[in-house]
C-alpha positions as CSV (number, residue, x, y, z in Angstrom):
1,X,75.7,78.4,110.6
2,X,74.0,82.1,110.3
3,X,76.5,84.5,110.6
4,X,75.6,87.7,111.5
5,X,77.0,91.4,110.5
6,X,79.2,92.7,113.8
7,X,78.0,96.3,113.9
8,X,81.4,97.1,116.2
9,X,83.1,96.2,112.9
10,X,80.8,98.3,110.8
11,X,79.9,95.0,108.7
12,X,77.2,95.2,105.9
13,X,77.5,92.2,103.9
14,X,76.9,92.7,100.1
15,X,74.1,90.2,98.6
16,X,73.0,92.2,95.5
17,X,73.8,89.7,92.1
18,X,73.6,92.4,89.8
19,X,75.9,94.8,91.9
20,X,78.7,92.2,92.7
21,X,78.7,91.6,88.6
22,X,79.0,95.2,88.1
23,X,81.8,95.6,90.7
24,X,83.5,92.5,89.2
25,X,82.8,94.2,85.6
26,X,84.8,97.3,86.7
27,X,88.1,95.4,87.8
28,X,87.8,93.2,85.2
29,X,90.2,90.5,86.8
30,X,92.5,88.7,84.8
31,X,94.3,85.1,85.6
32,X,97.7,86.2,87.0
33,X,96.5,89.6,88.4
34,X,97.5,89.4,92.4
35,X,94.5,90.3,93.5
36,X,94.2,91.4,97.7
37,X,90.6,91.9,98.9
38,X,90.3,93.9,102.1
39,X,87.5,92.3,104.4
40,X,85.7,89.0,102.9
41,X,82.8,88.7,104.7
42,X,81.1,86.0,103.2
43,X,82.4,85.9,100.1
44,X,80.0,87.8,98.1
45,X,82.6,89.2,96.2
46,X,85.5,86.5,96.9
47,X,84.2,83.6,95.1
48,X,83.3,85.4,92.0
49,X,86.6,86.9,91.8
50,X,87.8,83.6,92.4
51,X,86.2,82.6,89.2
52,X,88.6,85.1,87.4
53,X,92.4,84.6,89.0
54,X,94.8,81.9,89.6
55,X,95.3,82.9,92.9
56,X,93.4,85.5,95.6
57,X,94.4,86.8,99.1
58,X,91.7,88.3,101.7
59,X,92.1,90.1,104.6
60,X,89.6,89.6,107.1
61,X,89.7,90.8,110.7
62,X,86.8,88.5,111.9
63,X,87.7,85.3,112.7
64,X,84.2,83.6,112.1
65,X,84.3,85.4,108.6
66,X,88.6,83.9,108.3
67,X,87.4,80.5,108.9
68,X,83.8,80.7,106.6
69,X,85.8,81.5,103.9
70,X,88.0,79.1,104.4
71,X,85.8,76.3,104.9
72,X,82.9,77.4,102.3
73,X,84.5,78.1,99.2
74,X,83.5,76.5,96.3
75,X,85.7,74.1,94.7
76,X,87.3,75.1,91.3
77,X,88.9,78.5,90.8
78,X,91.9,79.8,92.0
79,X,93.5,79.6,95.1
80,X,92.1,81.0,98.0
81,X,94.8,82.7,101.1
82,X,92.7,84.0,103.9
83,X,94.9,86.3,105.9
84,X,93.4,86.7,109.6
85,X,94.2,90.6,109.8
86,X,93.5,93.9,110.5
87,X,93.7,96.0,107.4
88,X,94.7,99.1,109.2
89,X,98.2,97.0,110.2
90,X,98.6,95.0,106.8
91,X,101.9,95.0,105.5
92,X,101.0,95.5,101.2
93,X,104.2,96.9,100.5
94,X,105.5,93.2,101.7
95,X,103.0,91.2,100.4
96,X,103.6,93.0,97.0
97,X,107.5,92.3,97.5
98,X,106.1,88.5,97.4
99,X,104.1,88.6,94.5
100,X,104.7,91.5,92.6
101,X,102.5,94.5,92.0
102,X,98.7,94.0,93.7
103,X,95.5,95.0,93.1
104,X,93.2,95.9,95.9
105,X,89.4,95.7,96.1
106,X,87.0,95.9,98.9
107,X,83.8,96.8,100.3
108,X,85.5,99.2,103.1
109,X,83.8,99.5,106.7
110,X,82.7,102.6,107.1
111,X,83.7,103.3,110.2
112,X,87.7,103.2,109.5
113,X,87.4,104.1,105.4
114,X,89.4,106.9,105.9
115,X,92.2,106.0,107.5
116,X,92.2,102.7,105.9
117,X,92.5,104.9,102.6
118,X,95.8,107.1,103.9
119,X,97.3,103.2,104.5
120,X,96.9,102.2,101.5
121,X,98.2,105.9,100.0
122,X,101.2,105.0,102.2
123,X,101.8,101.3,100.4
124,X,101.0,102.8,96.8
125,X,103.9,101.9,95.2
126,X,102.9,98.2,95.7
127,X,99.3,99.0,94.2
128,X,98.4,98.5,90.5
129,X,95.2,99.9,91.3
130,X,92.1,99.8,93.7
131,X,88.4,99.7,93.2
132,X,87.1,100.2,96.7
133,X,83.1,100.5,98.0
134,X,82.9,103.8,100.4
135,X,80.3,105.4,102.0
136,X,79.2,108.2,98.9
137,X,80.1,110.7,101.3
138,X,83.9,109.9,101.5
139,X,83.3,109.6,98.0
140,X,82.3,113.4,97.6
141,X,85.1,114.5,100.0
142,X,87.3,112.5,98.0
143,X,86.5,114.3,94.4
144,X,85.6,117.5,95.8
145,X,87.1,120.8,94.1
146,X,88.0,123.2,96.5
147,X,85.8,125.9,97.9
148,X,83.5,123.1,98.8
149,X,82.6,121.9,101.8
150,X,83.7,118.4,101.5
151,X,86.8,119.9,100.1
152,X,90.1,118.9,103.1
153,X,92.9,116.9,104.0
154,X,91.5,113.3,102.2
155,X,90.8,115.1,98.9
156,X,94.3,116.8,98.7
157,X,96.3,113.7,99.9
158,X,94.9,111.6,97.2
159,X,95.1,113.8,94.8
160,X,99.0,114.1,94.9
161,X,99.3,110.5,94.0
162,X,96.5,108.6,92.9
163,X,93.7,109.2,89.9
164,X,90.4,108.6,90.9
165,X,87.3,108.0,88.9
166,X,83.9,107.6,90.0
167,X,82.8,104.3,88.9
168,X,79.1,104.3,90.3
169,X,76.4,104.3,93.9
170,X,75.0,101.6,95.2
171,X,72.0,102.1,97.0
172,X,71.5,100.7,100.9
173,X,69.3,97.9,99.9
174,X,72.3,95.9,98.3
175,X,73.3,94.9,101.9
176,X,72.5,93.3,104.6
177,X,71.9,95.0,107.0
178,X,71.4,97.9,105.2
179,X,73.3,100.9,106.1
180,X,71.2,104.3,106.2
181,X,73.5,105.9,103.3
182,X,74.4,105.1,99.7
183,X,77.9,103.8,98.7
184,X,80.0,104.7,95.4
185,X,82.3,102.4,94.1
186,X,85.4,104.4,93.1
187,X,88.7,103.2,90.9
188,X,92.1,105.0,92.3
189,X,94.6,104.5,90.2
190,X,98.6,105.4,91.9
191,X,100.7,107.8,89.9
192,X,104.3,107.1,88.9
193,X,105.0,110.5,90.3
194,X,103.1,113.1,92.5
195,X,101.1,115.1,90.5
196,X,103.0,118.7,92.0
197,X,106.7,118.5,93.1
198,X,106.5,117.8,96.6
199,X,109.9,118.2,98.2
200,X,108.9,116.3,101.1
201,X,106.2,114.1,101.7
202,X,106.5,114.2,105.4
203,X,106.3,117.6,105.8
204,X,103.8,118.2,102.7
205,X,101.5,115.6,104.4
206,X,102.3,117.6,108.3
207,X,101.4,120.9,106.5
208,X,98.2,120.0,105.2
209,X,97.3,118.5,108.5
210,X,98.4,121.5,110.4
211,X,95.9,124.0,107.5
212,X,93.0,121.9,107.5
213,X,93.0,121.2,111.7
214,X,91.9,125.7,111.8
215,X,90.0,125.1,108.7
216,X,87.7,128.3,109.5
217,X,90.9,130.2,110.6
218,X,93.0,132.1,107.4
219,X,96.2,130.6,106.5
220,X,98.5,133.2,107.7
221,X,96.7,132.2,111.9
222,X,96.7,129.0,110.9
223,X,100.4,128.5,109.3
224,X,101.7,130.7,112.3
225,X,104.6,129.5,113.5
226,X,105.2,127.8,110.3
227,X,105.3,130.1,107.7
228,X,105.4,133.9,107.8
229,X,102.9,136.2,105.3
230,X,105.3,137.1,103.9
231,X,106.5,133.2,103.1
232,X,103.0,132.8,102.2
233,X,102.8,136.1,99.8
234,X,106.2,134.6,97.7
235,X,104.4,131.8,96.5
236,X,101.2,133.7,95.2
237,X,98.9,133.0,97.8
238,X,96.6,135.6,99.6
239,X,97.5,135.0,103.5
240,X,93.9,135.8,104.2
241,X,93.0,132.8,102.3
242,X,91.4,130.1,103.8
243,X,92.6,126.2,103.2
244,X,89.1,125.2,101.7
245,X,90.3,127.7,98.8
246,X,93.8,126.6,97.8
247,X,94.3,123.9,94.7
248,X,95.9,120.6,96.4
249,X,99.3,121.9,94.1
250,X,99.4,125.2,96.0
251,X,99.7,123.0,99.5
252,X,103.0,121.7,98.0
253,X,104.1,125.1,97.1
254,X,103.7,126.0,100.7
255,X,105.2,123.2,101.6
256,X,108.3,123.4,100.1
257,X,109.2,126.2,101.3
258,X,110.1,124.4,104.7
259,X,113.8,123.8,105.3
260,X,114.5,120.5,105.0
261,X,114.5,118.5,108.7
């Protein structure tokens, strides 16, 4: 049986040989890495990995896609655990309790990328690494230096806790269907520590939300209520700044400066 991509899901299956051996080339999978794959599909990625480990676990939201996998995998390999999930709700941080630290890969729908990306910053202390397929876009936003227009929230979140590193694009015509943007593969790597002292992650995470929702608006209208100028002025920055402008560090500096809750 045909299946066929569910565009309420924002599938686009990938079908190009020479990128799924590049992709596999960057992870470079070893035998006992516990390896979690975030949406299947049908198994362009999956069986080759499979190839690689003692043992894989997949995540895959459609149940047509759950039970192809499950039927159609080729014997030999590693074993094969098809969790019928949403990624958005996935519990990694128990999962790695079970097998120890995991590493996550995925061609991520680009319709919930982003917020499937703050998940996963939220379960990073069970993540060895990730290599993960965005849209190139989310990819820019994501490395963007600030001043920028793709500079925000996702770019300074990350940066506090993971490395990232570009790996490379892959143009539209290695899926199908194929979607009317490229896609960069990127490697995000989480830190041992934040890369600024955060005091808070709650309130470091609330603060950026807060600056970037007025991005247009200077910081001392937009943190009012928050922080006075004058709270603003003690760490070094210009009230009259605008978020887009501050390094993601100076965001922690603001931060702190919040009483504890």
């Amino acid at each position: 049986m045909r299946l066929h991509a569910k565009k309420q899901l924002g599938q686009h299956f990938l079908h190009d040989p020479a990128v799924i051996a590049k992709i596999v080339a960057a992870i470079t999978p070893q035998p006992g890495d516990r390896i979690v794959e975030i949406g299947g599909g049908l198994g362009a990625l999956t069986f080759p990995l499979l190839e690689h480990v003692d043992e894989l676990h997949v995540i895959e939201l459609d149940e047509r896609l759950a039970d192809a996998l499950e039927r159609d995998r080729p014997r030999g390999g590693g074993k094969l655990t098809v969790h019928h999930a949403d990624a958005l709700d996935f519990d990694f941080s128990n999962l790695g309790t079970q097998l120890g630290k995991l590493r996550v890969v995925g061609n991520l729908p680009y319709n919930i990328s982003t917020p499937l990306l703050f998940h996963l910053l939220a379960h990073r202390e069970a993540i060895v690494d990730m290599h993960v397929m965005v849209q190139k876009e989310v990819a820019r936003r994501i490395a963007a230096p600030p001043g920028k227009k793709d500079y925000g929230r996702l770019t300074i979140m990350l940066a506090a806790w993971l490395d990232t590193e570009l790996c490379f694009d892959v143009g539209p015509g290695a899926f199908n269907p194929a979607p009317r943007v490229w896609s960069t593969v990127l490697r995000l790597m989480p830190r041992a520590q934040a890369r600024f002292e955060i005091a808070d992650e709650l309130q470091f995470a609330n603060l950026v939300r807060h600056a970037f929702s007025m991005r247009r608006k200077t910081l001392g209208r937009s943190l009012a209520g928050v922080l006075t100028r004058q709270q603003i002025q003690s760490v070094g920055i210009d009230p009259m700044a605008r978020a887009e402008t501050l390094e993601p560090g100076q965001f922690a500096d603001l931060a702190n400066l919040l009483e504890a809750p």
